[in-house]
C-alpha positions in Angstrom: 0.0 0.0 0.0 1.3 3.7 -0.8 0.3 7.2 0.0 -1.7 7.6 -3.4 -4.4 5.5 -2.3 -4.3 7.2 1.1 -4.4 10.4 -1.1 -7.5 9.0 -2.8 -8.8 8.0 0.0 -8.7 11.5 1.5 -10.5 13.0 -1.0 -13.2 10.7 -1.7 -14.3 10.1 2.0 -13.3 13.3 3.6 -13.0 16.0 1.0 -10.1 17.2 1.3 -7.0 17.5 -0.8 -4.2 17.2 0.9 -3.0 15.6 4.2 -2.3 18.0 6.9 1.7 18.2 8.3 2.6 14.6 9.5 -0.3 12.8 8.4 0.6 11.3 5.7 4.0 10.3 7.3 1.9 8.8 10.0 -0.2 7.0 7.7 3.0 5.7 5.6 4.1 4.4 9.2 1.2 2.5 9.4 1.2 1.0 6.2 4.9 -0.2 7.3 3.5 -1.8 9.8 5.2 0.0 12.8 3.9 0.7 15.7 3.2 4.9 16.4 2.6 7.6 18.9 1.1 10.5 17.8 0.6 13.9 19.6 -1.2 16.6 18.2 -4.2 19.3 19.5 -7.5 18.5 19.5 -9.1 19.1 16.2 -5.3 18.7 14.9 -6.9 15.9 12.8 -5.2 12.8 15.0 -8.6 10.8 14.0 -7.6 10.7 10.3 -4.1 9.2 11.1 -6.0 5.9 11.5 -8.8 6.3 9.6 -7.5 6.3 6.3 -5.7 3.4 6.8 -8.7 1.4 7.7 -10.6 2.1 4.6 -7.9 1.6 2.8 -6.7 -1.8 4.4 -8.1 -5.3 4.8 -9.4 -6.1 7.9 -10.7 -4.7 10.6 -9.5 -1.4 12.4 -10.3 -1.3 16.4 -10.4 2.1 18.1 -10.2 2.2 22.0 -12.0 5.4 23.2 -12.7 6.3 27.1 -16.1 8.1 26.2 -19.2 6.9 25.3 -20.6 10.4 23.5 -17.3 10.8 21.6 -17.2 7.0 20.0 -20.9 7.6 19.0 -20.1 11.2 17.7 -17.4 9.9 15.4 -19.0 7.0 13.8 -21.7 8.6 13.2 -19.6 11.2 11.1 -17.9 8.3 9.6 -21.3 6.6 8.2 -22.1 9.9 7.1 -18.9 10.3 5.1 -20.2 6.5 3.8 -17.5 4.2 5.9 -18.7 1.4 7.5 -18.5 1.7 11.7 -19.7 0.8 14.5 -19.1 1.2 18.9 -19.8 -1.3 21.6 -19.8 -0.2 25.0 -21.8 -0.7 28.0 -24.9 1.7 26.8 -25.8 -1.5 24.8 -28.4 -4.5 25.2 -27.3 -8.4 24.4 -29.0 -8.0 21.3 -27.4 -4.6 20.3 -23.8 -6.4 20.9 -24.6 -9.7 19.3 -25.9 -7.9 16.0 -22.2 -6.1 15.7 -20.4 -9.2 16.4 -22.2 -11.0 13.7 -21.3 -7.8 11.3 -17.5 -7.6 12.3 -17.2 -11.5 11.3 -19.0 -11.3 8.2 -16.4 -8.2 7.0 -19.1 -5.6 6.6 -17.5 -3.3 9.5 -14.3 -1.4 8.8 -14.1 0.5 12.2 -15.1 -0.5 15.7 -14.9 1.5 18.4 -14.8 0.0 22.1 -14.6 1.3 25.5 -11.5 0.9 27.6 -13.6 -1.8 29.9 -15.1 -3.6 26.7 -11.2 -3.8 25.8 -9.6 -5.2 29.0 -12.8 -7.8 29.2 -12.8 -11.5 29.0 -15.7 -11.8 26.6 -13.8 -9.7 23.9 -10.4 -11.3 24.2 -11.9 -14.0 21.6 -13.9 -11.8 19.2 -10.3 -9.8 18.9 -8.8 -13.4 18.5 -10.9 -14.6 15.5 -10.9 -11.0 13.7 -8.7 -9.9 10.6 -7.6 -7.1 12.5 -5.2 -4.8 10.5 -4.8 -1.9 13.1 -5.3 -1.2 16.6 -5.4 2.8 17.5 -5.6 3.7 21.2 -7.3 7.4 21.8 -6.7 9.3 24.6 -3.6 7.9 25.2 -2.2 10.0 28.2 -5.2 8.0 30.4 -2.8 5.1 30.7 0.1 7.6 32.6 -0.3 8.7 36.2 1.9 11.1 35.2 -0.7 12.5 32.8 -3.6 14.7 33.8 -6.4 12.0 33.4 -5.4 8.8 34.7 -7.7 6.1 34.0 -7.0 2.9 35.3 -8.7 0.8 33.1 -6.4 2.1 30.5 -3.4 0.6 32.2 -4.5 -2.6 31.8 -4.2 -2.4 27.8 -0.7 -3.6 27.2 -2.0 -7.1 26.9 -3.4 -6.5 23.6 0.6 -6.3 22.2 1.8 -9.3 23.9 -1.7 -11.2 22.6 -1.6 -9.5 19.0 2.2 -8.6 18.6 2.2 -8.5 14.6 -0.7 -6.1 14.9 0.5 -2.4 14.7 -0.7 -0.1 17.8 -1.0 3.8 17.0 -1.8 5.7 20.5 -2.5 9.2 20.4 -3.2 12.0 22.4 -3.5 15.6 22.4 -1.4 16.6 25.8 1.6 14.6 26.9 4.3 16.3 28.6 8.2 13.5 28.5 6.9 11.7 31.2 3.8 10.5 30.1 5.1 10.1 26.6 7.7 7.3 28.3 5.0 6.0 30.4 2.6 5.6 27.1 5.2 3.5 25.0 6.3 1.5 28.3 2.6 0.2 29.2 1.1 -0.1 26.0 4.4 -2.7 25.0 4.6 -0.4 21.8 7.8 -2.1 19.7 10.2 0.8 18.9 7.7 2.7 17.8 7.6 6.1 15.4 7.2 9.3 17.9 5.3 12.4 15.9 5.0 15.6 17.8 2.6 17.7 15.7 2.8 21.5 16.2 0.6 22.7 19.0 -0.2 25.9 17.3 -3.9 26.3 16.6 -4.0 29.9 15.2 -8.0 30.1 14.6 -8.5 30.0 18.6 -7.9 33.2 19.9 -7.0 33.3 23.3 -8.1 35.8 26.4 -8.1 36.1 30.1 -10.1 38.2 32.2 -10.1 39.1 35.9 -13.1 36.8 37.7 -14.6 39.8 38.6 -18.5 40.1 37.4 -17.8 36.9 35.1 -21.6 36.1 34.9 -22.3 40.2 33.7 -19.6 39.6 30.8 -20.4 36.0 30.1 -24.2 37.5 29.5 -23.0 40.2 27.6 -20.5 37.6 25.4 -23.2 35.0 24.5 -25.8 37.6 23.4 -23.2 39.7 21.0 -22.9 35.8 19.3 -26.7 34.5 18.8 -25.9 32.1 16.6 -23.0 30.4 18.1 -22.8 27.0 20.5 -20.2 27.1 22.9 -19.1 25.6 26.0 -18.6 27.0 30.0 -16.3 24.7 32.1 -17.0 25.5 35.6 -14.8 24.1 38.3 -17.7 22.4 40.4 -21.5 20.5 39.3 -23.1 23.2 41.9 -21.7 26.0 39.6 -22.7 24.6 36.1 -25.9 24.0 37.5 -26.1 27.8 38.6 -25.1 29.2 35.3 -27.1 27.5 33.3 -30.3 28.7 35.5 -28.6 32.3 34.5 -28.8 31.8 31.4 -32.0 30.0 30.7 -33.1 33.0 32.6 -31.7 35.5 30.6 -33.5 33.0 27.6 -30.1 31.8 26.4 -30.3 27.6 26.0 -28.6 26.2 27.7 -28.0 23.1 30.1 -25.2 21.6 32.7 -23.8 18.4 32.4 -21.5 16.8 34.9 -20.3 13.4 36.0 -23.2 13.2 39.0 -25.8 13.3 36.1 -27.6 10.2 35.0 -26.3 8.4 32.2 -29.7 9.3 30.5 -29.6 12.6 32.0 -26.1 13.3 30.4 -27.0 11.5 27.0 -30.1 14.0 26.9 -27.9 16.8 27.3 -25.3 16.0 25.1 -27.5 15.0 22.3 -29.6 18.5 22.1 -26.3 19.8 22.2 -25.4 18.1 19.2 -27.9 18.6 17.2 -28.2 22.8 18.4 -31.0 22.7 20.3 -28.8 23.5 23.1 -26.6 26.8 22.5 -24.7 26.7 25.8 -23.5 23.3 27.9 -21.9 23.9 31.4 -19.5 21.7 32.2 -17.3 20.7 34.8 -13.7 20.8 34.3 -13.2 17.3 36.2 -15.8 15.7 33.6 -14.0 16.0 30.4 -16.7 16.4 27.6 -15.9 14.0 24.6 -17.8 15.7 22.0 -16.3 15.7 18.5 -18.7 18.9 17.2 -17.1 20.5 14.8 -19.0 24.2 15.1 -18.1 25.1 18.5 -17.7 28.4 18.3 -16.0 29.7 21.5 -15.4 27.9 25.1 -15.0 29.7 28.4 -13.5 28.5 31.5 -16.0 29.8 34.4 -12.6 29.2 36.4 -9.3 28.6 36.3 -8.2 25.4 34.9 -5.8 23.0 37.2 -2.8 22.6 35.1 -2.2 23.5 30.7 -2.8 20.1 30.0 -6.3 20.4 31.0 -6.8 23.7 29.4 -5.3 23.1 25.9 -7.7 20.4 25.9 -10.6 21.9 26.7 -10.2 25.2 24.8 -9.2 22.9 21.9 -13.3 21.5 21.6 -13.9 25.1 20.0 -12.8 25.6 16.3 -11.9 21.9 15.4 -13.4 22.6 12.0 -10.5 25.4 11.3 -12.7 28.4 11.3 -12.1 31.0 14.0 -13.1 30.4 17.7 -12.9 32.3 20.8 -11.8 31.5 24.8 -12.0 33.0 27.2 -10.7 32.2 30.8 -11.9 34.2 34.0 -9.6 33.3 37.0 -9.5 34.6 41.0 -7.6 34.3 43.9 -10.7 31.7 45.3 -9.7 28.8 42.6 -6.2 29.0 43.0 -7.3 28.7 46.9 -9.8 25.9 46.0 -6.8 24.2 44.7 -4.5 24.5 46.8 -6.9 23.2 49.6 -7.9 19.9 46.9 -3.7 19.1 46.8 -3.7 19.6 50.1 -5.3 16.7 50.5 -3.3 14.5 48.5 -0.2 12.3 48.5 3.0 14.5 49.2 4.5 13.5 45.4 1.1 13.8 43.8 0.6 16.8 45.9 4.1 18.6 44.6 3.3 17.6 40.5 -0.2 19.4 41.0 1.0 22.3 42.2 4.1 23.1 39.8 1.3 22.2 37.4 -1.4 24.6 38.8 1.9 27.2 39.4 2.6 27.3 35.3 -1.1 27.4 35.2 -1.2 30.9 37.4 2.2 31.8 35.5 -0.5 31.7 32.2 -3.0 33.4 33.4 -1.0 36.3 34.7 1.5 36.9 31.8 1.8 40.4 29.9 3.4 38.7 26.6 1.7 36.9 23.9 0.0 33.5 25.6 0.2 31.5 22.7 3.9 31.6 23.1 3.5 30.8 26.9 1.3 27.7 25.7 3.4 26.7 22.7 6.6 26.9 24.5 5.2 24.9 27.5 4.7 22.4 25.1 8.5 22.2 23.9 7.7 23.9 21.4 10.0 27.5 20.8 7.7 30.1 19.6 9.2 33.7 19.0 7.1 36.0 17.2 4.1 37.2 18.6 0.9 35.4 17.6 -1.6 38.5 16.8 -4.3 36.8 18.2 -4.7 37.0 21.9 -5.4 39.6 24.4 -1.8 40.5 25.0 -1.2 41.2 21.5 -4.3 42.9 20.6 -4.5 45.5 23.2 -1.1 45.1 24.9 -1.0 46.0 28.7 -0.4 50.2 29.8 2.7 49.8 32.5 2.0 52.4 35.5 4.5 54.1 38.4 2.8 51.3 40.7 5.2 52.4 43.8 2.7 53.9 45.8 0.2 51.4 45.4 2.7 48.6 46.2 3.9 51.0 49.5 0.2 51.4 50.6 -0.1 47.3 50.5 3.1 46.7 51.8 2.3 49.3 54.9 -1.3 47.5 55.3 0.4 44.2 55.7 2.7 45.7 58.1 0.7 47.2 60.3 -1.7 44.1 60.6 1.1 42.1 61.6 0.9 39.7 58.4 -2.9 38.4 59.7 -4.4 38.8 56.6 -5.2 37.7 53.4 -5.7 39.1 49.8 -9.5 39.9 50.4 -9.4 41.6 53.6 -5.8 43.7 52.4 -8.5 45.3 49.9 -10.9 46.1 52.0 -8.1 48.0 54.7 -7.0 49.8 51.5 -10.6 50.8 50.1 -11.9 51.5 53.5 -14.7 49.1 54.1 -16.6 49.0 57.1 -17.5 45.2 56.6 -17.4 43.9 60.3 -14.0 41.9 60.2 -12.4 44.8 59.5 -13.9 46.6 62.5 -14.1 44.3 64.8 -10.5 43.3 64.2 -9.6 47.2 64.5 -8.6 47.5 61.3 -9.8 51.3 61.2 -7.8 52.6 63.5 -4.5 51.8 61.4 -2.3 54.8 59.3 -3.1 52.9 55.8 -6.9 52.3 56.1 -8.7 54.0 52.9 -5.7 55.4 51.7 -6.7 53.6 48.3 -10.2 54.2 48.7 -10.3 56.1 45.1 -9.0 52.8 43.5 -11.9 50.3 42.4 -12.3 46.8 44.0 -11.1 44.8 40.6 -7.8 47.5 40.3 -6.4 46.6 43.6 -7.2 42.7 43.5 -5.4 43.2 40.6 -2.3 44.8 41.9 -1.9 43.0 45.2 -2.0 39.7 42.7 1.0 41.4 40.4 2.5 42.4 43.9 2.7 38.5 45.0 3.5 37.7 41.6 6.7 40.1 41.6 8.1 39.0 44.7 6.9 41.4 47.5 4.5 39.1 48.9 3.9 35.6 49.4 0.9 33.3 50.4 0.8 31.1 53.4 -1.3 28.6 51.9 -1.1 26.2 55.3 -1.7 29.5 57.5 -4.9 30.6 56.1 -3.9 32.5 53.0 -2.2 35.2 55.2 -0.1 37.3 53.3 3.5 37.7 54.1 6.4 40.1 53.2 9.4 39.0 51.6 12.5 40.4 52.0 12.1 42.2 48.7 9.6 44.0 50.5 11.9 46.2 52.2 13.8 47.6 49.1 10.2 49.4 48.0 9.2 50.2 51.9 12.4 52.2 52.7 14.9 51.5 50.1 13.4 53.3 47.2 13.3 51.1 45.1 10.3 51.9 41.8 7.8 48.8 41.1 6.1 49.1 37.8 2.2 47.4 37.5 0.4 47.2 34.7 -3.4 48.9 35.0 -6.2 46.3 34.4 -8.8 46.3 31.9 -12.0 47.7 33.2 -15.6 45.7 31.8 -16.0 48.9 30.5 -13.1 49.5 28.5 -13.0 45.9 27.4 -17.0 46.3 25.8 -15.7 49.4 24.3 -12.7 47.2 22.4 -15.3 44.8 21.3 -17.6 47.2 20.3 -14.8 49.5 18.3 -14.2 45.4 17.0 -17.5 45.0 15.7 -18.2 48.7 14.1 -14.7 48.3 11.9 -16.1 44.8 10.9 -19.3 45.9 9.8 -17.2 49.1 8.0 -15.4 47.2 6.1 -18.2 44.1 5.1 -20.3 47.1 3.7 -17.5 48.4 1.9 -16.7 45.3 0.4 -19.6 43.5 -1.4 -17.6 40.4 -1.6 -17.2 40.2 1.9 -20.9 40.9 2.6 -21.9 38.0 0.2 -19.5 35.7 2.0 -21.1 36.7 5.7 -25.1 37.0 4.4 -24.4 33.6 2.2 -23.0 31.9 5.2 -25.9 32.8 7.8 -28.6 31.7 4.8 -27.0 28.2 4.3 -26.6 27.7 7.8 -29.8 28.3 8.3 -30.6 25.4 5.4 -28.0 22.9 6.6 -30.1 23.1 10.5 -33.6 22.7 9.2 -31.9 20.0 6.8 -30.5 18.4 9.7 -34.1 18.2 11.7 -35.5 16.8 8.9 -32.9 14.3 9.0 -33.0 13.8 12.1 -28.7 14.4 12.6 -26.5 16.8 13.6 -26.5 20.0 11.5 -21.9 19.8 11.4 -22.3 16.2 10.3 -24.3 17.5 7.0 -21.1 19.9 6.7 -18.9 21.8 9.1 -19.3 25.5 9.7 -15.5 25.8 7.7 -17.3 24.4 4.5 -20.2 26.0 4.2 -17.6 29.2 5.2 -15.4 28.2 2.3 -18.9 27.3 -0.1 -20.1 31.2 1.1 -16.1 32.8 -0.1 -16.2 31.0 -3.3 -19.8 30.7 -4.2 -19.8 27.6 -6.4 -22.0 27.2 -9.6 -21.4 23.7 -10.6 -20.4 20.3 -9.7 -17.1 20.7 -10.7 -16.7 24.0 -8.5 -18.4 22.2 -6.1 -16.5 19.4 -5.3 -13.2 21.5 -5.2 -14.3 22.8 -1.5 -12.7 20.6 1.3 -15.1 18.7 3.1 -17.4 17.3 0.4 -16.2 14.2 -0.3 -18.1 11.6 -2.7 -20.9 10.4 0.1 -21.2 14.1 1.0 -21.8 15.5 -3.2 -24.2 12.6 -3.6 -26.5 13.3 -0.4 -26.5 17.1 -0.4 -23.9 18.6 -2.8 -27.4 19.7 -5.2 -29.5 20.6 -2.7 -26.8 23.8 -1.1 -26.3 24.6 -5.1 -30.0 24.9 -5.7 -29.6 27.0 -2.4 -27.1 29.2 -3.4 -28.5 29.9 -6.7 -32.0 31.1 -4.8 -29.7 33.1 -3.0 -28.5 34.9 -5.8 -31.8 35.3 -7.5 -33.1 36.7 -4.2 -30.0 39.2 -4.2 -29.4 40.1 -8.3 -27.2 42.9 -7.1 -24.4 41.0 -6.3 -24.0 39.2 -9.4 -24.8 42.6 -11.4 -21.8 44.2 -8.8 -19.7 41.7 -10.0 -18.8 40.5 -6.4 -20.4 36.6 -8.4 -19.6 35.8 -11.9 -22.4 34.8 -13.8 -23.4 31.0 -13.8 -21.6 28.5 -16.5 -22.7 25.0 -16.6 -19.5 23.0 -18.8 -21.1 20.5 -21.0 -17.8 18.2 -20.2 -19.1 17.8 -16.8 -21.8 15.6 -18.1 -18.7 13.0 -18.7 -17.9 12.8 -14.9 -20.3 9.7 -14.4 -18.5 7.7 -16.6 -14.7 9.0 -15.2 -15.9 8.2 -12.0 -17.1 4.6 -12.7 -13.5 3.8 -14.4 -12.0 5.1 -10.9 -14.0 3.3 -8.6 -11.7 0.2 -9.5 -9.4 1.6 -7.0 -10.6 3.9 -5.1 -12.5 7.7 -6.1 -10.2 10.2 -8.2 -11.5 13.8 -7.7 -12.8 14.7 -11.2 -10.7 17.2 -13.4 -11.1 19.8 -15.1 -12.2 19.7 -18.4 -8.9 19.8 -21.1 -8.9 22.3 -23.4 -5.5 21.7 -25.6 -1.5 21.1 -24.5 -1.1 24.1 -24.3 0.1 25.4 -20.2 -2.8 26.5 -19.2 -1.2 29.4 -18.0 -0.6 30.2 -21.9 -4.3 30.0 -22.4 -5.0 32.3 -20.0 -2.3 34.9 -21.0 -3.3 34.9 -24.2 -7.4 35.5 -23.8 -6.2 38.2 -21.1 -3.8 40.0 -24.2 -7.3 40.2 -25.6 -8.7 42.3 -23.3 -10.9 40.5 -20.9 -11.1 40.6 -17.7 -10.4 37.8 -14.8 -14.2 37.3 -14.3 -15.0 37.2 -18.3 -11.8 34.5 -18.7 -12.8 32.2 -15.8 -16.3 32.3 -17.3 -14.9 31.3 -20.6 -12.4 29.0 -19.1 -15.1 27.0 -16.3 -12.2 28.1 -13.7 -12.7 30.2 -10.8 -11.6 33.9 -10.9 -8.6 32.8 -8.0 -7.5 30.1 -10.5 -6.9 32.9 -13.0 -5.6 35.2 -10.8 -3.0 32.7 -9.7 -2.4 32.1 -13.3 -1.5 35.9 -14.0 0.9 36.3 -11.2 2.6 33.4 -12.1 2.9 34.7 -15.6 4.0 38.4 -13.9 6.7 36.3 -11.7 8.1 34.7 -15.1 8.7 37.8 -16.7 5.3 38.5 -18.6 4.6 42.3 -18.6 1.5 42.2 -17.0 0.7 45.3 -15.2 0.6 44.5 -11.5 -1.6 48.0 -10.6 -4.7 47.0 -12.5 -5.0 44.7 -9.8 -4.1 46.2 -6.7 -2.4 50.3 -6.2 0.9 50.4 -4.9 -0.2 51.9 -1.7 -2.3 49.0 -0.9 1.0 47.0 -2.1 3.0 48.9 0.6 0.5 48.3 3.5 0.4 44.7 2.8 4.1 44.5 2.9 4.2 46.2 6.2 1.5 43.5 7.4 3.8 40.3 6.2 6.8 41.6 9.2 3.6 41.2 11.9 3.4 37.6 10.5 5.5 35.3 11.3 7.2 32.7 9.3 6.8 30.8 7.0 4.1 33.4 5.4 0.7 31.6 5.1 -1.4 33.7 2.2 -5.1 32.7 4.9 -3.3 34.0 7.6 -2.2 37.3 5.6 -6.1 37.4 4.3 -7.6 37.5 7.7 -5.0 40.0 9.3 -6.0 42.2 7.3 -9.6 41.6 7.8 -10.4 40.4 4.1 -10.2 43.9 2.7 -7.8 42.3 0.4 -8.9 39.6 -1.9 -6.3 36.5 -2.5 -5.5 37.8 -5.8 -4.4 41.3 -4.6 -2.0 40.0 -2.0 -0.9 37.5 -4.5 0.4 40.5 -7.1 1.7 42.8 -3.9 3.9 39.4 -2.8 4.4 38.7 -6.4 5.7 42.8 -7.0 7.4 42.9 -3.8 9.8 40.0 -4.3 10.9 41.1 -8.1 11.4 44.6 -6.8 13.4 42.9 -4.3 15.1 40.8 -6.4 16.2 43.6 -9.3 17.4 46.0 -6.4 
């Protein structure tokens, strides 16, 4: 077996083109028959690192997963792609069971998915015995470790299946394992020598932001009703608190439900199912119940509180955006979860109790930091990020530094003159002057520095005191109440002199005003661009189509297509089959269920909304006659396996050639693609190919030299290697692909001659 048939494979079942970095090495692994672990993000695409080679194998492929939702999520997106799959676990009857057997032995099953416990069992030793099994994958590796973040010890019972099965190749993967737990995986699960890929952690669609915990239920509110459409998901830290939000919300008529481990199986399977299908918009979640959803349209996740350790985190943001398109986070954090924490170690083994909190410590480190936190992230994960990322908090509205002395001399003093009996809540309310009744009682008033930062607000100064611990000046006595204590550092800013600088927090306030400055430059520039407000009024129309689609077929609207495609169908605006089928996603199953119906869609679009063809933003509709041949191409493929169809062939000529010589003519992009059955990008790409061999095509037809030198200011924010999607969305698609194409194109020749 070779990669062409993993190629094909690709593109018929999946849609897509091309493998993503290190799949198809994995996959070639596989097919040599060595054994793998494989770490990449969640929605990295670690599921298709197995899943090509089963459909392209003999045999069976099984697939140990821990969760119950997740194994049904993904075969049912496997069906739906037309692959042949199927789960037992313990939510099934005798019957159920037996009916899957009898289909594994008589070959009609290509994956089968199987709980940890269904694994390690005695009655499925001998159905794994009798099977043609060409691959075993283990997901969620990192459960075997104890060094890992979610230990399940059912997990560490799976090395048998290697000393059973040893000519039987074993891919684990995972999305978070730090060296430890990497050696742990490979030691337990018997894997023989095997190939170790480290995918890149980076997953630039997720942008990242932390907020003070201050008022989180006001902003979350305020967050979810800015984004109507969206589903998301709120990790909370305890079930009490995902039940309490989700009464917020459903009170504020936002849908939404909790869902935690102390739920009923049918309770949970309720939950997760409207979710699925968007019924639900929000889910609340505990952090210690990890949700194993495979929804591809997850539009934003917020952590309620602060996550115990990175591991944890990564993961959990990583359920938002695993279909490419942007997502949001958003992670509200307070002094009472890192005390939570502490007090949950506490009360654990002293070695166990040490990893958690170094963990929880580069958790806090995160949560604080003033530089770009996707390096933070990336770099936690080995992985050496220099450039900043654009995309987070820190890099889109970077901190304002203040002359904090004062404000760290008036905590200082407070802590002095209370003889280090306090901790970080009752230091703020010395400082602002509260006449709560500890402070009273405890005489508190009657000290020099009560109310001397009274003109502060509450969420500034929890701020600073935090930045004051986290610079050295003070320290926590977790095991004495949380009292605050001076360092020795202290005394170099109390009488030494010595100048502290503090950055000055956001205010709710000043953060809505960002997001509203955000959203009136958005709408600016969609009005100004008519492609741009196709793209976003297309995309809300077929979304709308794909969800009454999906109730009337009774499935979940991303399992139809992802939120990416139909964003890629609404950019490109198809016409044909032929344009079609180029988008990534729609794969063979996928044209021949619903590929007509969203064309018949699109085309009411545009004769609901004429003014966008007669703009010019939509090229009128061509319908090649060669097309009509693609039934019988396809039907000489299927002998191996589906071959995307081709264009139709107009002569030997390069087809480059072609196009330079009908644009010598005189026609324009849109009147050549028209003639051509290409897309306008194809012949764009065509022109500046021709402009970077020499042809004197004249670059500023196609985009002014000023825009040329604002796009080459934008490639130094960018970092390297240049991605041309990345370049498009920095500068908030106000330049089209062809336009940055000729700026990179002019730029480099200009380069080149001086």
């Amino acid at each position: 077996m070779n990669i062409s048939n993993a190629q094909a494979a690709l593109k018929k079942y999946f849609g897509y083109d091309t493998f993503r970095p290190m799949q198809a090495d994995i996959v070639q692994s596989i097919y040599d028959r060595r054994d793998c672990l494989v770490l990449m993000p969640t929605g990295g695409g670690k599921s298709i690192c197995y899943q090509i080679p089963a459909v392209t194998t003999e045999g069976v492929t099984v697939v140990v997963s821990p969760l119950i939702s997740l194994m049904k999520d993904q075969v049912e997106a496997l069906k739906a792609n037309g692959i042949a799959a199927a789960f037992m676990n313990s939510s099934q009857s005798y019957s159920e069971s037996q009916v899957i057997e009898n289909q594994l032995f008589e070959n009609k099953i290509k994956l089968i998915y199987v709980s940890p416990e269904k694994a390690v069992s005695q009655s499925f030793l001998p159905i794994l015995k009798n099977l043609n099994i060409s691959l075993i994958a283990i997901d969620e590796a990192h459960c075997i470790s104890a060094w890992g973040h979610d230990f399940r010890p059912e997990y560490a019972q799976l090395g048998f299946l290697k000393q059973q099965m040893p000519h039987i190749p074993i891919i684990a993967l995972t999305a978070t394992a730090d060296k430890l737990t990497r050696k742990d995986i490979i030691e337990k699960l018997n894997l023989n020598d095997p190939s170790v890929f480290i995918s890149s952690f980076d997953r630039p669609n997720l942008s990242l932001e932390v907020r003070p915990g201050q008022k989180r239920m006001e902003q979350i509110l305020a967050f979810i009703k800015s984004r109507p459409q969206q589903v998301g998901i709120i990790y909370c830290l305890s079930r009490r608190s995902t039940e309490e939000v989700a009464v917020k919300l459903l009170s504020n008529n936002i849908k939404a439900a909790a869902y935690h481990a102390q739920m009923s199986p049918r309770e949970r399977s309720k939950v997760q199912e409207d979710f699925q299908n968007d019924k639900v918009q929000v889910v609340c979640a505990t952090v210690a119940f990890g949700m194993g959803i495979d929804k591809s349209n997850v539009r934003w996740v917020i952590h309620y509180n602060l996550p115990k350790n990175i591991e944890s985190y990564y993961q959990e943001i990583g359920r938002s955006g695993r279909d490419g398109a942007p997502a949001e986070t958003v992670l509200f954090y307070s002094f009472a979860d890192v005390n939570a924490y502490r007090e949950m170690f506490g009360q654990l083994e002293s070695s166990n109790q040490e990893i958690q909190n170094a963990k929880l410590d580069r958790m806090l480190q995160y949560a604080d930091a003033q530089i770009c936190r996707r390096r933070i992230l990336l770099n936690y994960f080995s992985e050496n990020h220099t450039e900043n990322c654009g995309n987070c908090d820190i890099c889109n509205a970077p901190p304002q530094y203040i002359d904090g002395t004062i404000l760290t001399q008036m905590a200082l003093s407070a802590v002095a003159r209370t003889q280090e009996q306090v901790n970080m809540s009752l230091l703020v309310d010395i400082l602002r002057g509260s006449s709560k009744y500890e402070v009273i009682e405890r005489g508190y008033d009657k000290i020099k520095t009560y109310g001397v930062g009274r003109n502060v607000p509450i969420t500034e100064w929890q701020s600073y005191v935090w930045q004051i611990i986290q610079l050295g000046y003070l320290e926590i006595a977790y095991e004495d109440k949380h009292k605050l204590k001076m360092t020795p550092s202290a005394k170099e800013v109390l009488f030494n002199g010595q100048k502290v600088q503090l950055f000055k927090p956001l205010s709710i306030k000043e953060r809505q005003e960002i997001e509203k400055k955000a959203k009136e430059q958005k709408a600016k520039t969609e009005a100004a661009t008519p492609r741009l407000r196709i793209k976003n009024q297309l995309f809300d129309y077929l979304r709308e189509f794909r969800r009454l689609l999906a109730i009337e077929k009774g499935m979940p609207p991303y399992i139809i297509f992802s939120d990416a495609t139909l964003g890629e169908m609404a950019a490109s605006v198809p016409r044909n089959e032929y344009e079609m089928r180029q988008i990534s996603g729609i794969g063979e199953q996928k044209w021949q269920q619903y590929g007509q119906d969203f064309l018949d869609k699109i085309e009411t679009f545009l004769s609901q909304n004429p003014d966008f063809i007669e703009s010019g933003a939509v090229m009128q509709k061509v319908e090649p006659k060669q097309l009509e041949k693609t039934d019988l191409i396809e039907k000489a493929a299927e002998k191996v396996l589906q071959k995307p169809p081709k264009a139709p062939q107009e002569s030997k000529v390069p087809t480059q050639t072609v196009t330079y010589n009908l644009f010598k003519t005189g026609l324009s992009i849109e009147e050549i693609a028209e003639q051509r059955f290409l897309s306008p990008t194809t012949i764009q790409s065509h022109l500046v190919q021709l402009y970077e061999a020499g042809e004197p095509i004249d670059v500023f037809q196609f985009v002014s030299l000023a825009d040329i030198q604002e796009i080459t200011e934008g490639v130094a924010f960018l970092p390297e290697p240049l991605k041309l999607k990345e370049l498009h969305e920095f500068f908030s698609e106000r330049f089209t692909y062809g336009q940055l194409k000729f700026a990179l194109a002019y730029q480099e020749k200009n380069k080149t001659v001086a």
